[in-house]
C-alpha positions as CSV (number, residue, x, y, z in Angstrom):
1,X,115.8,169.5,-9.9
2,X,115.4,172.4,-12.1
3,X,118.4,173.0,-15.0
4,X,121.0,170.4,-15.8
5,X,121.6,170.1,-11.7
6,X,122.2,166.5,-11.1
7,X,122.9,164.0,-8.0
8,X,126.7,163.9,-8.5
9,X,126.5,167.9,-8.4
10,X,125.5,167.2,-5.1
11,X,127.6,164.4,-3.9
12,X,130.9,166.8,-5.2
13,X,129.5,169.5,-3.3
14,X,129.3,167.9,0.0
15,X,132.6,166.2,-0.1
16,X,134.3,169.6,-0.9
17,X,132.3,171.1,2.3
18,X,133.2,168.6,4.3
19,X,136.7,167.9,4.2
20,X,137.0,171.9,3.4
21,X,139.9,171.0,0.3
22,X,139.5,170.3,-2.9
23,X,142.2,167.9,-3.0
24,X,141.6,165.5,-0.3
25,X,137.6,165.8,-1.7
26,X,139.0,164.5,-4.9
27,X,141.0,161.7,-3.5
28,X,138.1,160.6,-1.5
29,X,135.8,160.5,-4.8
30,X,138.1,159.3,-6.7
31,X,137.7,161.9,-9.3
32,X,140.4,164.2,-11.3
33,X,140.9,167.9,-8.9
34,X,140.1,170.1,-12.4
35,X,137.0,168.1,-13.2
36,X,136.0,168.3,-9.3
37,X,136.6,172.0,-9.4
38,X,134.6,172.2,-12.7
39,X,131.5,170.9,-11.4
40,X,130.8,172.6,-7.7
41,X,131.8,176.0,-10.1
42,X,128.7,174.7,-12.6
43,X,126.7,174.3,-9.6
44,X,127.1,177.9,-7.8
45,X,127.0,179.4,-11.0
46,X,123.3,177.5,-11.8
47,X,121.9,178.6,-8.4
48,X,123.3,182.1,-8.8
49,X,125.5,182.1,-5.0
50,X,129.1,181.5,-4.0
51,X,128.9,178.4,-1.8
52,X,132.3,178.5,-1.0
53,X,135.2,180.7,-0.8
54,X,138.4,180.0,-1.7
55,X,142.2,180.2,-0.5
56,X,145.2,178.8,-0.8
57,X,145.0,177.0,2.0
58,X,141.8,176.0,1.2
59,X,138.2,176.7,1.6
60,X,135.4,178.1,3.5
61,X,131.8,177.7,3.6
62,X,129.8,180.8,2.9
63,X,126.4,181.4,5.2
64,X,124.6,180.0,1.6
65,X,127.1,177.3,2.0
66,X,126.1,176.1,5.1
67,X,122.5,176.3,4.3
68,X,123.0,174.3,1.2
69,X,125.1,171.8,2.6
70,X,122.3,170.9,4.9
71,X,120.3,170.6,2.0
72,X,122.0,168.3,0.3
73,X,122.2,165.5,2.6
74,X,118.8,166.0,3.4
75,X,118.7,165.0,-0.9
76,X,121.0,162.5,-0.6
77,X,119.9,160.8,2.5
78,X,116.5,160.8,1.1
79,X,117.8,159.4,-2.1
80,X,119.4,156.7,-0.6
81,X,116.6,155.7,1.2
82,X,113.9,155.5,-2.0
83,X,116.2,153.5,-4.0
84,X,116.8,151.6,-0.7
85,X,112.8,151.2,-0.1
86,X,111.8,150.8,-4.3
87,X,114.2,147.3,-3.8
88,X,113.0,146.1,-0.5
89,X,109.3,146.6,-2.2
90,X,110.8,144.4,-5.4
91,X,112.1,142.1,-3.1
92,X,108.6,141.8,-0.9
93,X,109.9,143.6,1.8
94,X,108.6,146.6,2.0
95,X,104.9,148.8,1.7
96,X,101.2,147.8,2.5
97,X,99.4,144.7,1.8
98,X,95.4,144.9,2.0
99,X,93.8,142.1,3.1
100,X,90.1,140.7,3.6
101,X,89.1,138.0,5.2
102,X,86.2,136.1,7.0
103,X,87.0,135.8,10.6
104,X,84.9,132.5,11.0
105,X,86.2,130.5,8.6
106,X,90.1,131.3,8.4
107,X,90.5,131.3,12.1
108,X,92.8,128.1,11.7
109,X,94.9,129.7,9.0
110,X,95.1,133.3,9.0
111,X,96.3,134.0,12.6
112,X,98.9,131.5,12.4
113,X,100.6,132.6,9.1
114,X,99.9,136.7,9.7
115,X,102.3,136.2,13.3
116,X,105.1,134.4,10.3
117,X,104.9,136.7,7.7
118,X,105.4,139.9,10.5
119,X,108.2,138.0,12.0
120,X,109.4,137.3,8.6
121,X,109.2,140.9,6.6
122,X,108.2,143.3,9.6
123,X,108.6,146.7,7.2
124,X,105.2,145.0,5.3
125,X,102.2,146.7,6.9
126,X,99.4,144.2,6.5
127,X,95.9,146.0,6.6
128,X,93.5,143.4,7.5
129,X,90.0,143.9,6.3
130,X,86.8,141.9,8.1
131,X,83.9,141.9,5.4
132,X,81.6,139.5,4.2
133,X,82.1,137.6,1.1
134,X,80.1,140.2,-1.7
135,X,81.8,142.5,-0.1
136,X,85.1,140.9,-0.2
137,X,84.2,140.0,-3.8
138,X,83.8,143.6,-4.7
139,X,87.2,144.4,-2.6
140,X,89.0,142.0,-5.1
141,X,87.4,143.2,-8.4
142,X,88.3,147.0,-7.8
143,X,91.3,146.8,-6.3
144,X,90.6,147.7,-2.7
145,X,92.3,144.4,-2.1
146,X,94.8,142.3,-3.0
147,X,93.7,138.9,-1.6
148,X,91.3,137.5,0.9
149,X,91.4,134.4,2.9
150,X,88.0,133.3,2.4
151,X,85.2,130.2,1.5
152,X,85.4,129.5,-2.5
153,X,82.9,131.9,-3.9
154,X,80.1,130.9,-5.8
155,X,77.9,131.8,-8.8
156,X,78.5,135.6,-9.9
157,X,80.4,136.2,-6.6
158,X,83.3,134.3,-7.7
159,X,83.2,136.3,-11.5
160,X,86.7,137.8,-12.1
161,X,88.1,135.8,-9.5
162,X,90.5,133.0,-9.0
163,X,90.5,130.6,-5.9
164,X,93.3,128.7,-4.6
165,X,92.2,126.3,-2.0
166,X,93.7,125.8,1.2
167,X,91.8,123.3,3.7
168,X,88.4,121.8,3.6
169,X,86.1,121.7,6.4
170,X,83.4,118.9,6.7
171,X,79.5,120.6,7.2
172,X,78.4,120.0,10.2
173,X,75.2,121.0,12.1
174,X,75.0,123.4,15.1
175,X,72.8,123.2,17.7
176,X,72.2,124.9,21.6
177,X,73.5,122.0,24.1
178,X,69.9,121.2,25.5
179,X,68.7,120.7,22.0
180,X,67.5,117.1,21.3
181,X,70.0,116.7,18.1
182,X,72.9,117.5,20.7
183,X,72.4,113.8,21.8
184,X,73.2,112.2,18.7
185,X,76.7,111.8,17.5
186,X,75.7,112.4,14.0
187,X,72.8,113.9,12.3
188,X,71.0,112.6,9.7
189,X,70.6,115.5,7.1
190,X,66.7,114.0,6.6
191,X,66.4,114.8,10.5
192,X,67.2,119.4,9.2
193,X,63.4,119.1,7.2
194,X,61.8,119.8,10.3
195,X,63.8,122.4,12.0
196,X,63.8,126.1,12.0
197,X,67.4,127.5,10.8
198,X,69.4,130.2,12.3
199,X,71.2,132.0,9.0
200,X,73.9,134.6,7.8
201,X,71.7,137.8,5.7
202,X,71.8,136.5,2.0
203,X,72.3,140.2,0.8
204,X,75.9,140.0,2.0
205,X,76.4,136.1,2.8
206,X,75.2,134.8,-0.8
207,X,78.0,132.1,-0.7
208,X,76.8,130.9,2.7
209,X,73.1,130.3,0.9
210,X,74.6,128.6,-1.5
211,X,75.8,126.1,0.5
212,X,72.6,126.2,2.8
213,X,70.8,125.5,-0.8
214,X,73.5,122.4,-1.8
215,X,73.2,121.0,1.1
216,X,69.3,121.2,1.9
217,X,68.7,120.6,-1.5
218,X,67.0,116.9,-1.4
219,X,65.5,117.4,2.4
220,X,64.4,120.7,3.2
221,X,64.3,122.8,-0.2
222,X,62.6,125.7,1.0
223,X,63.7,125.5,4.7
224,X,61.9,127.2,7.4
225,X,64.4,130.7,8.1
226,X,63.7,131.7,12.1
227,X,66.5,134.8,11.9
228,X,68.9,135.8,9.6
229,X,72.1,137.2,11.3
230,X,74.6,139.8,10.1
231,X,77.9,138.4,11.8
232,X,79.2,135.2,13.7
233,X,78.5,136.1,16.8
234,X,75.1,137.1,16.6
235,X,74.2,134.0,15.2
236,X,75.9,132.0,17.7
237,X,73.8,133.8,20.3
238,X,70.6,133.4,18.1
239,X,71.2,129.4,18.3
240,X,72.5,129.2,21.8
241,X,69.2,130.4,22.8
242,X,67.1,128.2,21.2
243,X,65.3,130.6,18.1
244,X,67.0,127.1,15.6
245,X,69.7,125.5,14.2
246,X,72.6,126.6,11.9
247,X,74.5,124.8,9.4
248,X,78.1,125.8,9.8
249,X,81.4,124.2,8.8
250,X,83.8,122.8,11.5
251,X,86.0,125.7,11.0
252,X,83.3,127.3,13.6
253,X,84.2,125.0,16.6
254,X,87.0,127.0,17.2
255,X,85.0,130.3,17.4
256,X,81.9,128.6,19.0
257,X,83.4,127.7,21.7
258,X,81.2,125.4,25.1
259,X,78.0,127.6,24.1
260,X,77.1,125.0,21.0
261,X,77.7,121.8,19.9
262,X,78.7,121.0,16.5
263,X,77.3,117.6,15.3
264,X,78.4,115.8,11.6
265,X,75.8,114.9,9.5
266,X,75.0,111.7,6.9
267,X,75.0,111.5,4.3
268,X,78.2,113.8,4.7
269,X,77.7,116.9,2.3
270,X,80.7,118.5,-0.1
271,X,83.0,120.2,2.0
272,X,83.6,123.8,2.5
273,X,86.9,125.0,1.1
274,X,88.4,127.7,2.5
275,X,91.4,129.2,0.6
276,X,92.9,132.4,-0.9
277,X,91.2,134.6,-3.5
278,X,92.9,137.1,-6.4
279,X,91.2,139.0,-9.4
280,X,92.0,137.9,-12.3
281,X,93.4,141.3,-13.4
282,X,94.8,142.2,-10.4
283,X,98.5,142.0,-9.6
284,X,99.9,140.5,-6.5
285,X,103.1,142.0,-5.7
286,X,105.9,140.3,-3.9
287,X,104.8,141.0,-0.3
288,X,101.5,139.4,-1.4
289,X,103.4,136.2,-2.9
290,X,105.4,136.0,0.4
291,X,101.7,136.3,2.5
292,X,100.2,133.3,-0.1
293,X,104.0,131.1,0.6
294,X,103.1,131.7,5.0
295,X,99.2,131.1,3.9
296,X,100.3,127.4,1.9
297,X,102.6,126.2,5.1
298,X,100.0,126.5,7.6
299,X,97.5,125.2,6.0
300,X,100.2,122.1,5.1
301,X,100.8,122.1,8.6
302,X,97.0,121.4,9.4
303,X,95.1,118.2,10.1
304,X,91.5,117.6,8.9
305,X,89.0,119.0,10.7
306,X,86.1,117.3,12.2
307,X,82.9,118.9,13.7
């Protein structure tokens, strides 16, 4: 506000206009009459208009009176209400929280703890973003995003990042349900060398080659590609259909659904880990800590996984 107005200037002014006295304004603010007085005077002499007239009996509002008056506790409400929104924020309550995620591999997790932390703080808007992992990488490190819910990143991807895990997820293999390795209860990893592979695009899925590379490393080290894909779905199609087989973890069997079977193999390969992701010089405020506490209790809350 423009000269030495202040927020008490305001609060005097609208107790005088409401109760229309002086004195019973006072008494209600707890302040001395002269000093009451004092300050609405300061303030109609800093905008330049009588706001009120007075009388013995008391006092009237002026047409700039009435205006003002409105005014005010338009201020005051809306001054109430920051201070009221600048604590729930502190507190976690309050604001936007962006969010990436892979669908696939958080299915277990994320659903389960979003529908908690709504329930729990429903003024935090959580904006969900569905990218893969570079570009959920890249979110991270330029502050598009707070956290993801995502498979531990690997190699440069994970640079400037931190991962906290939250479940593993055995590596399984996936196959159409007419393909001959659907027969066998598990798959021996020697039995991949031969077959043509259904994967995610390594331009945006380099953590998913990574684990293709770890885990093909000693059978199949430059395995025969038949398609790459560019989302879950597509390469769920691609396999159901016969073009090869994909190597998935047994996070998938919820999002696979009758159209594949997912069979373990042996030797069983590292896990997948599946968890939450910061930057390192990012901050996560409190609605993010509160998301990471709902994040912990479901995944607490969850068995292991088999294919």
């Amino acid at each position: 506000m423009a000269g030495s107005m202040e927020l008490r200037h305001l609060r005097y002014y609208v107790a005088v206009a409401e109760a229309l006295n002086f004195t019973k304004a006072a008494a209600r603010l707890r302040v001395a009459q002269p000093a009451l007085s004092r300050q609405v005077r300061d303030l109609e002499e800093e905008i330049g208009v009588d706001l009120l007239r007075r009388s013995p009996r008391g006092v009237t509002l002026t047409a700039e009176g009435k205006l003002f008056l409105e005014e005010a506790r338009d201020l005051l409400k809306r001054t109430v209400e920051a201070v009221e929104k600048t604590r729930a924020l502190a507190r976690g309550e309050y604001g936007e929280l962006p969010v990436g995620y892979s669908p696939s591999p958080t299915v277990d997790i994320l659903p389960p703890a979003l529908g908690a932390f709504q329930k729990s703080v429903p003024r935090v808007t959580v904006r969900l973003h569905d990218l893969a992992g570079n570009e959920l990488a890249d979110g991270l490190r330029n502050g598009v995003l707070e956290l993801a819910i995502m498979q531990r990143p690997t190699g440069s991807n994970g640079a400037g990042l931190t991962f906290e895990p939250l479940q593993a997820y055995p590596i399984c293999v996936a196959v159409a349900p007419g393909h001959p390795l659907a027969k066998l209860k598990v798959v021996p990893l020697a039995r991949l060398a031969g077959e043509k592979l259904v994967v995610f695009r390594r331009q945006e899925y380099t953590d998913y080659h990574a684990l293709l590379e770890r885990v093909l490393q000693e059978v199949h080290p430059r395995p025969v590609i038949a398609v790459e894909c560019d989302g879950s779905s597509s390469l769920i199609t691609e396999v159901a259909t016969g073009r090869g087989v994909a190597i998935l973890s047994a996070v998938f069997g919820k999002t696979i659904g009758p159209r594949l079977k997912l069979r373990p193999l042996t030797p069983a390969p590292e896990p997948q880990e599946v968890g939450i992701v910061r930057a390192l010089s990012g901050d996560v405020t409190p609605a993010g800590e509160k998301f990471c506490e709902h994040l912990r209790a479901v995944a607490g809350a969850l068995g292991e996984r088999g294919c």
